[in-house]
C-alpha positions as MATLAB code, in Angstrom:
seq = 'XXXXXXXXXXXXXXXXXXXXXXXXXXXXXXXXXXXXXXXXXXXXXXXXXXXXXXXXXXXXXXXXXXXXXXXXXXXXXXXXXXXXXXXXXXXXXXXXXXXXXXXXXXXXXXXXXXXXXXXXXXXXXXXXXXXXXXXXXXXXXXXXXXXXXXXXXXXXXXXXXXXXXXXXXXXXXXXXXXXXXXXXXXXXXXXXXXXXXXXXXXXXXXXXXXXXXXXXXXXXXXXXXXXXXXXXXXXXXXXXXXXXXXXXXXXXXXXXXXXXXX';
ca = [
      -1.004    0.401  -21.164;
       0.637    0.467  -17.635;
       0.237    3.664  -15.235;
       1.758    4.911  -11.939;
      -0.706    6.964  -10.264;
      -1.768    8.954   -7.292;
      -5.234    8.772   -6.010;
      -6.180   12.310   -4.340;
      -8.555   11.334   -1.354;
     -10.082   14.002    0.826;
      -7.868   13.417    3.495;
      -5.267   11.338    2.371;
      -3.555   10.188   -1.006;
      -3.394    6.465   -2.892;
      -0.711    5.701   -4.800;
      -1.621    2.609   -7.318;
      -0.553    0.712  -10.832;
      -3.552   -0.196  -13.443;
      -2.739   -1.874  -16.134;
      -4.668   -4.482  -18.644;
      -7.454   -3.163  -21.527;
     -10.209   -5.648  -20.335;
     -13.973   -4.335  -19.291;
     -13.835   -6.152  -16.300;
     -11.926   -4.719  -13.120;
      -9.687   -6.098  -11.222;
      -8.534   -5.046   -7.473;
      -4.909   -6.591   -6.572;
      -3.861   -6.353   -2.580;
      -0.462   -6.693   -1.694;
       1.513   -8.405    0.933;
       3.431   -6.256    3.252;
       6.019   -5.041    0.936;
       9.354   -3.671    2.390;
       9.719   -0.555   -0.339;
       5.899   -0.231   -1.411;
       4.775   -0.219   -5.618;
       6.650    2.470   -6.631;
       8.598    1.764   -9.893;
       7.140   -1.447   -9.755;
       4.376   -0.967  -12.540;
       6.034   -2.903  -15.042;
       7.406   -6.276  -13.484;
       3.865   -6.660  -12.236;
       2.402   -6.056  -14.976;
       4.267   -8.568  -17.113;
       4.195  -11.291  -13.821;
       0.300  -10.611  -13.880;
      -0.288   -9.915  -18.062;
      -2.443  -13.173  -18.208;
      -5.243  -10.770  -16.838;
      -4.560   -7.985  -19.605;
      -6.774   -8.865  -21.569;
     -10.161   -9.893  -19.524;
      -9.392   -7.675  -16.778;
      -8.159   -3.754  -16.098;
      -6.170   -4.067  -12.681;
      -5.921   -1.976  -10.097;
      -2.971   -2.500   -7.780;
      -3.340   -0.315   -4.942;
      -0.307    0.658   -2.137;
      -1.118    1.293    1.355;
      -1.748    5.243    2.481;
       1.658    7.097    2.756;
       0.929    8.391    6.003;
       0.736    5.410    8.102;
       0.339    6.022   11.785;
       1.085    3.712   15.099;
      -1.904    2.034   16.039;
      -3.491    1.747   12.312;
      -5.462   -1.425   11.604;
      -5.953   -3.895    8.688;
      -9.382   -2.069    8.508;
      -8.052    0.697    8.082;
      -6.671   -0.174    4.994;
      -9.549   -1.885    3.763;
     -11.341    1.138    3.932;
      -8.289    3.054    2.076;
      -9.011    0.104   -0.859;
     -13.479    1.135   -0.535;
     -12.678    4.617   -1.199;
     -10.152    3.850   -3.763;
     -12.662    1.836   -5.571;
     -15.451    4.956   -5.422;
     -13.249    7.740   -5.923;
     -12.685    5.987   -9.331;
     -16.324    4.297   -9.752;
     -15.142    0.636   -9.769;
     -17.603   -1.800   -8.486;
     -18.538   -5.324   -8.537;
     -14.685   -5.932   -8.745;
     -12.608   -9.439   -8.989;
     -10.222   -9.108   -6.420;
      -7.074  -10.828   -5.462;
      -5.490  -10.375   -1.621;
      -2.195  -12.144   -0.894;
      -0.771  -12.642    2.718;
      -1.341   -9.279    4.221;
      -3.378   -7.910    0.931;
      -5.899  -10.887    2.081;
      -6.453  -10.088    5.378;
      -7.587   -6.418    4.108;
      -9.451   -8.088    1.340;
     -11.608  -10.046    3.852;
     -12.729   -6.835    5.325;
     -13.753   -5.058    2.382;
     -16.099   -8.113    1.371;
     -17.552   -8.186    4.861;
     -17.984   -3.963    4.734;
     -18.624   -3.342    1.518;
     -20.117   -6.644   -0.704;
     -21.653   -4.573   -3.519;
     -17.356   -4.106   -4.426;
     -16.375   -7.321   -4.861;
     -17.603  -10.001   -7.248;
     -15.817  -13.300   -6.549;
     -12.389  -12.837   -4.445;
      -9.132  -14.718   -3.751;
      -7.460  -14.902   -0.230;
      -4.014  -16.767   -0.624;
      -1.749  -17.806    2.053;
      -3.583  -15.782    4.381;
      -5.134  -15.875    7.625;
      -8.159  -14.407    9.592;
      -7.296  -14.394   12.883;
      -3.553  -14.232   14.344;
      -1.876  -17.226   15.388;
       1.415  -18.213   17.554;
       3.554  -18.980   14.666;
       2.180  -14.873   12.895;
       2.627  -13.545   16.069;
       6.701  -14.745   16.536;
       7.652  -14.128   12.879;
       6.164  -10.368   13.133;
       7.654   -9.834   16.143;
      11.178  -10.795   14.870;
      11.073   -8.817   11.963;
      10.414   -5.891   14.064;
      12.949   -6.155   16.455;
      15.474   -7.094   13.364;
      14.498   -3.428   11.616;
      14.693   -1.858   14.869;
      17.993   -2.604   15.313;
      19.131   -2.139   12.308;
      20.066   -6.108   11.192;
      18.979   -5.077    7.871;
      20.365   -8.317    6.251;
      19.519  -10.542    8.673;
      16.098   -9.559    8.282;
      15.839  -10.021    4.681;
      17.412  -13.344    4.676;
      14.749  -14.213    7.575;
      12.067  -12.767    5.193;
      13.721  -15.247    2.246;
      14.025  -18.281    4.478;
      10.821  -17.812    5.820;
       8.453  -17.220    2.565;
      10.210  -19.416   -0.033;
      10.422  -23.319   -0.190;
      13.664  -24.759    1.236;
      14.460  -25.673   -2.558;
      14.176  -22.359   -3.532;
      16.349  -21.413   -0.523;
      18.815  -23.180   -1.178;
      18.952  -22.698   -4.740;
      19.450  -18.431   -4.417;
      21.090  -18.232   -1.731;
      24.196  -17.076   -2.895;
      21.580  -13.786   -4.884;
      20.448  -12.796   -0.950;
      23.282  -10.185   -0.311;
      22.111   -8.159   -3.315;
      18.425   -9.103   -1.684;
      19.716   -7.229    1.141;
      20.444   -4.824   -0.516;
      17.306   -4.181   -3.020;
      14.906   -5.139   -0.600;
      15.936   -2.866    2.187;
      13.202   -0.946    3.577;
      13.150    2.543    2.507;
      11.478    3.987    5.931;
      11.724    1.629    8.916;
       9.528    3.339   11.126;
       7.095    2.987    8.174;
       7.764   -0.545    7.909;
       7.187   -1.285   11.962;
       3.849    0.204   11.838;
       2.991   -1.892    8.589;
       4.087   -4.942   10.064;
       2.262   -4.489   13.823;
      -0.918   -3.785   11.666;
      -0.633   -7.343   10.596;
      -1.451   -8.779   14.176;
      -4.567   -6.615   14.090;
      -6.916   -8.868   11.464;
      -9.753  -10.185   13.395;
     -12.031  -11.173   10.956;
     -12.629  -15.088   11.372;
     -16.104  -14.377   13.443;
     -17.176  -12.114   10.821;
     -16.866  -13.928    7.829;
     -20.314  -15.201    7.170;
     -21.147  -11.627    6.262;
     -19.286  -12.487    2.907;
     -21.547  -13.172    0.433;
     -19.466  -13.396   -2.882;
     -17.288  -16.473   -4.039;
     -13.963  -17.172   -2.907;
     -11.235  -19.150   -2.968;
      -8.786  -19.934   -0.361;
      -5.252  -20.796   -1.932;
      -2.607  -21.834    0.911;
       0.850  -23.715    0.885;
       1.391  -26.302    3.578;
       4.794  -25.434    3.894;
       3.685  -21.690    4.712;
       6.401  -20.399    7.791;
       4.300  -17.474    7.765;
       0.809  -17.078    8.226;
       0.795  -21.444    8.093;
      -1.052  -23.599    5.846;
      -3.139  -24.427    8.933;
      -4.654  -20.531    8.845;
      -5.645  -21.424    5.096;
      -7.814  -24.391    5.950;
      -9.174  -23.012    8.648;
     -10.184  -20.079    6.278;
     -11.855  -22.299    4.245;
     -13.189  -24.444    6.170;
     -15.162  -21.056    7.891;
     -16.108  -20.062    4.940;
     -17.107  -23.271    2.989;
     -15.425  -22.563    0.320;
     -13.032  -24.391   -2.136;
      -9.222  -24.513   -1.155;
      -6.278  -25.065   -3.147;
      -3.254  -26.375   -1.106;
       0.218  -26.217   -2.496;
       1.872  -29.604   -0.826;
       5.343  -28.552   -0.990;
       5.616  -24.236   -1.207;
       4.859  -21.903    1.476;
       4.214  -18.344    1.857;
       5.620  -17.463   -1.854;
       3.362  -19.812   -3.716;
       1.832  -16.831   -5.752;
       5.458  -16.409   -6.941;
       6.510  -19.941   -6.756;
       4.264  -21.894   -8.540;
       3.669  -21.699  -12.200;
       0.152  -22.358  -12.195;
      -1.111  -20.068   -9.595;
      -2.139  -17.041  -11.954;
      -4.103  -19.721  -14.157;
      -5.728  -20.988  -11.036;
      -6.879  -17.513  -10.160;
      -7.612  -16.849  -13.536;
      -9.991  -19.825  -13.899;
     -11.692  -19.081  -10.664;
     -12.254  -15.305  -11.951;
     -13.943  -16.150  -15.144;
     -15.640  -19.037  -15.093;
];
């Protein structure tokens, strides 16, 4: 069965997707996502169903009421009381791009959530390339280059194959993918720069694995080694994808999946 819900937190509210009818739980993190998971249940439900039946999944969206100056751990700590307002612990959990870097931090805060975790194409502490790609999407929303920005966002995340091969679908990407709020979006987006986390990471004490694409224009597959490498953990490099590998590549879910139950 797949749900839209809101989570009712003291101070704040959670909106998030479960689906699956397993016994096991599940925590999904999200990249930064231009219109947030709103109407979304279903596509990611069937994109993730080879979960449904090991796992219940929890896909949660950042707090509605972002606010300038809010930090990656903030959001991790939106995600910890998530998890206890609706008694999950000991949770698989999955963190892509931005969803990692929050992931990260709610291993190294809270370990007795998380059971085994995977960070893909990631990072743990900013780098130039982060840096210049954040700062261009900003400026882009700011000034309203709403199409330039998403086919910046394309160009940068998927492989130049995939590129070139739907690049004639990107005007009706400009137009779906168009951020709902762009002051929301600008706060989202300078949170990124504010993951710190690489000298804290040997206070993780679950399994991981570190899945990166070399091609990555994003974060870089560099950031995904070095991840790895800090962490001594296994890592699974895509040779020729980039920042969309979770989309990209058929075999990512089954990767995951393997990690997560065996």
């Amino acid at each position: 069965m797949v749900k839209e819900r809101v989570l009712q937190l003291q101070d704040r509210n959670i909106d998030y997707i479960t689906f699956g009818r397993g016994k096991k739980n599940l925590i999904m993190i999200q990249g930064l996502n231009t219109r947030g998971i709103k109407g979304s249940s279903y596509p990611l439900a069937f994109m993730y169903r080879i979960f449904s039946k090991e796992y219940t999944v929890y896909v949660f969206d950042r707090r509605p009421d972002v606010f300038e100056g809010i930090t990656i751990r903030d959001f991790a700590l939106d995600v910890a009381d998530a998890m206890d307002a609706l008694g999950i612990k000991n949770a698989d959990v999955l963190g892509v791009s931005q969803g990692g870097m929050i992931a990260q931090y709610l291993a190294i805060e809270r370990p007795d959530l998380v059971n085994k975790m995977v960070l893909a194409v990631t990072l743990s502490e900013n780098n130039d390339t982060v840096e210049s790609v954040i700062h261009r999407w900003i400026q882009m929303v700011q000034t309203d280059s709403m199409k330039e920005f998403i086919v910046d966002m394309a160009e940068k995340m998927y492989s130049d194959a995939y590129v070139k091969r739907y690049r004639p679908f990107f005007p009706l990407l400009a137009l779906l993918q168009k951020p709902k709020d762009a002051k929301r979006f600008i706060i989202l987006a300078k949170s990124c720069l504010t993951c710190n986390a690489y000298e804290l990471l040997d206070k993780i004490q679950c399994p991981i694995l570190v899945i990166g694409g070399k091609q990555d224009k994003i974060v870089t597959g560099e950031a995904s080694i070095q991840l790895a490498n800090k962490l001594g953990c296994k890592l699974h490099m895509y040779e020729n994808l980039g920042h969309a590998a979770y989309e990209e590549a058929k075999d990512f879910n089954r990767i995951v999946y393997d990690f997560f139950v065996k």
